[in-house]
Structures are given as structure tokens and as C-alpha cells.
N, C-alpha and C positions, 0 to 999 in steps of 0.2 A: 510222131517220133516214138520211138521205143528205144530202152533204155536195159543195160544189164549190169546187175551187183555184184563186188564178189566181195566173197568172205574176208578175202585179206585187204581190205580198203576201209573195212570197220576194226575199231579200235575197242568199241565196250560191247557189253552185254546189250541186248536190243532191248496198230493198232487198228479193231472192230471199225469197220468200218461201215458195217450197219450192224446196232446191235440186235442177237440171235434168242431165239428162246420165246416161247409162246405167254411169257408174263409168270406175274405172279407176285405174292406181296415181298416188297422188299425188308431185307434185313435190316437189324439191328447195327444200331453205327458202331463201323469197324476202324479199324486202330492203320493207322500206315507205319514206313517205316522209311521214309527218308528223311535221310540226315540236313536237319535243316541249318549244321554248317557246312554243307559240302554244298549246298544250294546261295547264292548268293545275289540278292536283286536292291535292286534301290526302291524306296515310293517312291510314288507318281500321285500327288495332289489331285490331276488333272483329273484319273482314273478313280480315286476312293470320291471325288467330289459325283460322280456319275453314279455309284453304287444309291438304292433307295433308303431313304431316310433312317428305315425301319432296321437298315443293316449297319447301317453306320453309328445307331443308338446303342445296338446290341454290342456290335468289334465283332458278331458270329455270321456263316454262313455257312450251309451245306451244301456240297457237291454230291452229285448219287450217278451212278456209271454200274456195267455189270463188270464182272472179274473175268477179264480176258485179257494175255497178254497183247500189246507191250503196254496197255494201258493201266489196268490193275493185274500183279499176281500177286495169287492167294498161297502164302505161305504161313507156317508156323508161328513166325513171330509177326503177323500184319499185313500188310499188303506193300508190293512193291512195284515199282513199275515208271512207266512217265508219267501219270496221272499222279502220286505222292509226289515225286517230281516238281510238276506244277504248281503242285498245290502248295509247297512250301516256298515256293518262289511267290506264286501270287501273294500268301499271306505277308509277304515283303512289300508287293508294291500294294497293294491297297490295304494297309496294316488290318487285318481282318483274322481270326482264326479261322480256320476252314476244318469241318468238321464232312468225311464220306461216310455217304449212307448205300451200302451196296445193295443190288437190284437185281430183280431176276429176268433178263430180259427186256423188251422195247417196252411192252405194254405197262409194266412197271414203273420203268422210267418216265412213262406220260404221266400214269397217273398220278407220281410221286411228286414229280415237276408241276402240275394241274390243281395237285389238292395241299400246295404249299410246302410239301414236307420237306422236298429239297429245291435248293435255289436256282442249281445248275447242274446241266448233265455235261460229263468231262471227255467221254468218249467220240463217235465219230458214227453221222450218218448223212445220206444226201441230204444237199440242200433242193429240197422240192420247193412250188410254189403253191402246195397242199400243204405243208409243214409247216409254211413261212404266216398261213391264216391264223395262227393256235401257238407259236411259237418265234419266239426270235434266235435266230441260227448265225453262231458263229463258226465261220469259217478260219479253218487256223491250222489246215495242213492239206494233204492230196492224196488218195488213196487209190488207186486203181487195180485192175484186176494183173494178177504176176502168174508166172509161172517156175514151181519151184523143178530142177533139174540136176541130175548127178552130177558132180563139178567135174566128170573125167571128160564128159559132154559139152564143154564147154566151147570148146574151137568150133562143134559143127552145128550146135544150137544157140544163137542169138538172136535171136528174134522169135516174133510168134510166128511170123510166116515158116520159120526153121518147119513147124510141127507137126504141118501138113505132111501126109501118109502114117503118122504116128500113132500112137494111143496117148491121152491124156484124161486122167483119172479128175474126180474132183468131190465135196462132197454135194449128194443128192438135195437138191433143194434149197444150196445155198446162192447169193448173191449171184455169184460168179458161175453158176451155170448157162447164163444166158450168154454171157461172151463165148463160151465154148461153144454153145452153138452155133452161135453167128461164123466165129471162125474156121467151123467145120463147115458151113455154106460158102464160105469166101476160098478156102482149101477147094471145093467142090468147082468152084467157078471159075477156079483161076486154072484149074488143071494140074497142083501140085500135090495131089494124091489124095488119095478117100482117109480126112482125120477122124479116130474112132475115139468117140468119147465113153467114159469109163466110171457111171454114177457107182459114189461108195459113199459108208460113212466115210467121216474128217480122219479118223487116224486109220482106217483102210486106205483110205487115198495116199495119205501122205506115206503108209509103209510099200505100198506098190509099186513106186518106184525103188526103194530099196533094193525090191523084190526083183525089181526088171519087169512086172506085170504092166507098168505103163513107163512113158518116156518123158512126162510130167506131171507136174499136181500142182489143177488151179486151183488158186486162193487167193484172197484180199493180199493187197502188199504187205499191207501190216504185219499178218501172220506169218505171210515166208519168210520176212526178214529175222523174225525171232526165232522160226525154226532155224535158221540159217545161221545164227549167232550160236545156237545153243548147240550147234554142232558143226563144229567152224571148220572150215575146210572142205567137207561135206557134198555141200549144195552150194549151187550161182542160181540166181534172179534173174527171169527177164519179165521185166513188166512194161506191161501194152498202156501206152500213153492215151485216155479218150480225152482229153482238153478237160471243158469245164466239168463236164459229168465228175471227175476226179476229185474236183471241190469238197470237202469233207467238215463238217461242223457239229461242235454244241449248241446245245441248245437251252435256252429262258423262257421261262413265261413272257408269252407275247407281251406286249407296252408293261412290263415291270419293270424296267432298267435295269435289269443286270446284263441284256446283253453287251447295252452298252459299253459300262461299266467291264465287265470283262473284254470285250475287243479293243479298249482305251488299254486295260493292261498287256494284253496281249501285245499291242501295238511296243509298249514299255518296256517288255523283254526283247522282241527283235530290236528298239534303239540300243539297249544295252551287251545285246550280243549274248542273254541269256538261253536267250531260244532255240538258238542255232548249237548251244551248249548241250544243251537237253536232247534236242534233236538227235544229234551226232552220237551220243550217247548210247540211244538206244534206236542205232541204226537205222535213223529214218531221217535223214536227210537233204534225202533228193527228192522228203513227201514235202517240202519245207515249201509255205509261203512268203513273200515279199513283203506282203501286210495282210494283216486277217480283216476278210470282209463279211459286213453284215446283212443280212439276208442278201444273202448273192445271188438268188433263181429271182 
């Protein structure tokens, strides 16, 4: 199934779905900025009883993520995003402070996650069953590959299959270039025209079609949603449904307990109706899970 967004069906300001960047040592713990009275959750016993001993002595815990929207943005006064978000909410249900330590990239992430430094990474990558040996991965939303489109295009672009004889821009080397491909073979096979794909960097892709130089630009859902919000009216979404491959998760130190511990909380805000709060927020909605599952590959 394939699915399309539009701009005027989101109501706030609008995530990595594999995070990007060749590594590097992470930063210094940085400051967020959501309002943790505009966030509001209850504890969950159930959830802080699952957190490891050593977290529970302390009341601290570090989350570490890179800075990309809609999960962390890096602004002036801190970071903003659904990742502070969360984090003020979780620090609700499992009465904890939560303290982000921002990363430069995956390699980062492992080795911050690996060598203790942070407890949990907030962001979004597949759930492998490579991942799932070295990590416990929770799953806690859907990401798939979208395609961002001029909103005047909206009547005759719905679909991916629309795209076939088109051009579609994307950036070079990222996640989503292999669905392009694929869907320029499936274009090729079906007999719906020769689709010409269009490797750029990310912000040549995304201006291309501005430009009229392409007649989409692939990208993680994540990201078009927030381009999408950030310039509303703009651009419509259509994002290609792959099922589970769409499964998207944080990740724990393998048998530490905090994965648990956090998919007990996570579970905590979807009873509460906070999830679906957050979510809606920042335009990612229809990436929304039922229940967040643990290692799901």
C-alpha cells in the first residue's frame, strides 16, 4: 500500500532513519529545549522497575542520537526536536533525568552505546538481525522510503508507480537510493516509461525540484515530512509502504536492560495517549506504531 501526505492535514511543526555520517567522537552533553510542562506523562512502576539497578541508584541516564531533524534540531538555544520530546516525557514515566549526548554519526553511536557512555540511542535505524547480536533494538515507529513532490502535482502524482518516465533526484549514497533503483527496474518492466534517476547531494536534490530539474526527491520519510512542514503548503508526500523493512528503532546495549525498560515505557505513552501526541506533532503519524517491539528481525 502506498500512502500520500499533505501539508494541510498537519497541524505543528514536524526522523534518521538510518543514522548518516562516517563517525567520530561524540560531543559534549548538550542542553535541549522542550518544555517539560507542555509534555505531560504519568509513571509507570512497571517501566522504571525494568531500568538496571545502576540507573535506578543514580535517577540519571544518557540518551546520545545525531542532530537531524525531526529528531534532534540544533538550534541556538539547544536542541529541539521529538527526541527532547521524548525525553521529557520518558523522564516522567520512569522518574529518571535524562541527560543527550550528541554524536557524530552511526559509528559514534555504537561506540558511545558499547563503551558505556550513553545508555540509549533515540533516533532510528533498521532492525537487522546483525544489529539485534551487539544490541537490543527498540522499535517504536516506521520509516520508509517517500518521495518529496511539488504540491501543484498533486492530482497526477500519487503514487510511486505515478513516477515512471520521470526524473527523480536523490541524495548520492544515501539509504534510499536503492528503492530508486529498484523502482526504475520495476518502471522498466512494467512498461510505464524509462525513470531517470538523478544522484545529488541532499540539498541539490531537494532544490531540483524546486527547479523543475527533477519531478521528485527521494528521501527517508522522516525528512520529507519536515521539509514538508517547514514549508507548508509547498510539497505532498508519497511514501512507498515496504511492510516490516519500515520497522525503525533504538537501540541498548545488548542484555543491559534498558531496552526493556524503555519499550515498557514506550509502551506507557501509547496507553496514555502520549505518543500519538508527540507523534502528530511533529508530523509523523502515519510512521506510528501499535506497540513498540523488541528486537523485531
Amino acid at each position: 500500500m502506498n500512502r500520500i501526505a499533505t501539508a494541510a492535514a498537519a497541524t505543528a511543526l514536524l526522523t534518521l532513519a538510518a543514522c548518516g555520517g562516517s563517525g567520530g567522537d561524540e560531543g559534549d552533553a548538550a542542553g535541549t529545549t522542550a518544555d517539560a510542562g507542555a509534555v505531560q506523562a504519568e509513571f509507570s512502576q512497571e517501566a522504571a522497575d525494568l531500568l538496571p539497578q545502576s540507573i535506578q541508584d543514580s535517577g540519571t541516564m544518557t540518551w546520545t542520537g545525531a542532530p537531524k531533524p525531526p529528531f534532534y534540531i540544533d538550534g541556538a538555544d539547544g536542541f529541539t526536536g521529538i527526541g527532547p520530546d521524548l525525553q521529557a516525557a520518558m523522564e516522567q514515566v520512569l522518574d529518571v533525568d535524562i541527560e543527550f549526548q550528541p554524536a557524530d554519526g552511526l559509528n559514534a553511536v555504537l561506540l558511545s552505546l558499547q563503551s558505556g557512555r550513553a545508555d540509549f540511542f533515540t533516533g532510528g535505524v533498521r532492525a537487522t538481525p546483525e544489529r539485534q547480536q551487539d544490541f537490543d533494538l527498540v522499535a517504536w515507529l516506521t520509516i520508509g522510503p517517500s518521495y518529496l513532490i511539488s504540491s501543484d502535482r498533486a492530482d497526477e502524482l500519487t503514487d510511486p508507480s505515478d513516477l515512471c518516465g520521470l526524473t527523480v533526484a536523490f541524495e548520492e549514497g544515501s539509504a534510499v537510493q536503492s528503492f530508486v533503483t529498484a523502482l526504475a527496474e520495476e518502471c522498466t518492466a512494467g512498461g510505464g516509461g524509462e525513470l531517470t534517476p538523478l544522484p545529488l547531494t541532499a540539498d541539490g536534490a531537494r532544490l531540483s525540484v524546486d527547479s523543475g530539474r527533477a519531478d521528485a526527491y527521494a528521501a527517508n520519510e522522516s525528512d520529507s515530512r519536515y521539509i514538508q512542514l517547514q514549508r507548508e503548503g509547498e510539497y505532498e508526500v508519497i511514501v512507498q509502504d515496504t511492510g516490516t523493512d519500515d520497522l525503525t528503532a533504538g537501540m541498548a546495549l545488548a542484555g543491559s536492560g534498558v531496552g526493556e525498560a524503555v519499550a515498557a515505557a514506550f509502551q506507557a505513552l501509547i496507553d496514555q495517549g502520549v505518543y500519538e501526541e508527540l507523534m502528530t506533532k511533529w508530523n509523523l503519524a502515519d510512521s506510528m506504531v501499535d506497540a513498540p517491539v523488541l528486537n523485531p528481525a
